[in-house]
N, C-alpha and C positions, 0 to 999 in steps of 0.2 A: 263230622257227623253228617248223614245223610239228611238232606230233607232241610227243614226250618231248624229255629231255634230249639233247644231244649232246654230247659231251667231244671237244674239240680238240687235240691235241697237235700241239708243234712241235718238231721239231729245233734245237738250237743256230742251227747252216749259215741254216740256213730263218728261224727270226728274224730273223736280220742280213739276208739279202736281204729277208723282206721289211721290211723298218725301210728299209732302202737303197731299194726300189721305192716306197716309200709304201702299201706292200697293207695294207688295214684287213680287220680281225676279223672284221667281216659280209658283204664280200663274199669270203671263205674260205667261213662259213656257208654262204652261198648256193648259191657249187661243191657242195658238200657234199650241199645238199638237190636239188640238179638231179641227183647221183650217184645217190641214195635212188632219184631217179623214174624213170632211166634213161636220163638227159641225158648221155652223154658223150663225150668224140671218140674214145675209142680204147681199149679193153678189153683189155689187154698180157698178161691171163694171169694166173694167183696171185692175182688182189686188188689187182693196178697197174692203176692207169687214168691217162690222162692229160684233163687240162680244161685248155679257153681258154676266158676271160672276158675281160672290159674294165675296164678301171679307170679312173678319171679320164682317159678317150680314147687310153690304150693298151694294146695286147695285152697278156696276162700267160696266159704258160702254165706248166701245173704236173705233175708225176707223183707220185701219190702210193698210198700203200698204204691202199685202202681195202675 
């Protein structure tokens, strides 16, 4: 990752899907750092934003508090 640390937290919920989707650790990171640069679909308000990325050839979309 670019820069300092980043600290990831997950929710319970959000583990189990992603364990269910197969979402790996580093492309979360990634959302993450395209948020940082100001890569995002949708700017919800408060600190929500929503990201779509791809993962092993399919969609994965996510909202999170960032």
């Amino acid at each position: 990752m670019s820069g300092g640390n980043v600290r990831l937290f997950k929710t319970k919920w959000f583990m189990r899907y992603a364990r269910q989707e197969r979402l790996e650790d580093h492309s979360l990171c990634d959302a993450i750092e395209r948020a940082e640069r100001g890569l995002v679909d949708a700017d919800l308000g408060s600190g929500i934003i929503k990201q779509r990325w791809r993962e092993q050839g399919k969609a994965v979309r996510a909202v999170t508090d960032y």
